[in-house]
N, C-alpha and C positions, 0 to 999 in steps of 0.2 A: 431533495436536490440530487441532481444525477453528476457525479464525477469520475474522470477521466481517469485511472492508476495505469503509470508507465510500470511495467514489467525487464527485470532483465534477469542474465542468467537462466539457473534453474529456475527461478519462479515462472519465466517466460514459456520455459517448455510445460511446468505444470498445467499455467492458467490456461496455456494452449494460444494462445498470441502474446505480441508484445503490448498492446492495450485493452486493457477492459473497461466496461461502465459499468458504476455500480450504484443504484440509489440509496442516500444517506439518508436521516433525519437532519433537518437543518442545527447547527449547533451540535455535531458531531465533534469529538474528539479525535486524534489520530490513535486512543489509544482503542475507543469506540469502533473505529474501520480496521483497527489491526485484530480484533476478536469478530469481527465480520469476515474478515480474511479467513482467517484460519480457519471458521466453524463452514465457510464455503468450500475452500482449497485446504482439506485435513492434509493431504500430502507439503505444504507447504513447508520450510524448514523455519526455525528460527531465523526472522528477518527484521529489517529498520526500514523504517518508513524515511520518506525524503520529502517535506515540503517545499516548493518554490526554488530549491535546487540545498535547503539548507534539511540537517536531521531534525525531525522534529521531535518535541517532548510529548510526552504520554498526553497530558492535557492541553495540548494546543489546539484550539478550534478552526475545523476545515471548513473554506470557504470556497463558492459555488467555482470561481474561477481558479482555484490553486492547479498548479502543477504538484502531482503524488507520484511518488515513485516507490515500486519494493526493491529495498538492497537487502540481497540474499549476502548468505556469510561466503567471504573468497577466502580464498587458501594462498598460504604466504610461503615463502621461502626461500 
């Protein structure tokens, strides 16, 4: 299945846009596309994924219409 990952931040300047597609296995994990991430975009920093606008857990299954987002780490102060 081919899904949408919104980008912000740094990841946005990594992936080089703010949206990418990227083809899943159906019955992907978020934790499954986040080691897809990284083995694609090595520059990537430590990031959370965002399903449907909530964080998701390592094993929750992405489906063909979710909205995916990378939250890169922000800096507080």
């Amino acid at each position: 299945m081919i899904v949408k990952i919104l980008a912000f931040g740094i990841a946005k300047d990594i992936l080089g846009h703010r949206t990418v597609e990227l083809n899943l296995d159906d019955g992907s994990s978020a934790d499954d596309l986040r080691a897809m991430l990284k083995t694609k975009y090595s520059a990537l920093p430590e990031f959370m994924l965002a399903i449907n606008a909530e964080y998701a857990q390592d094993d929750q299954i992405i489906r063909r219409r979710d909205e995916i987002a990378i939250i890169p780490p922000t800096n507080g102060g």
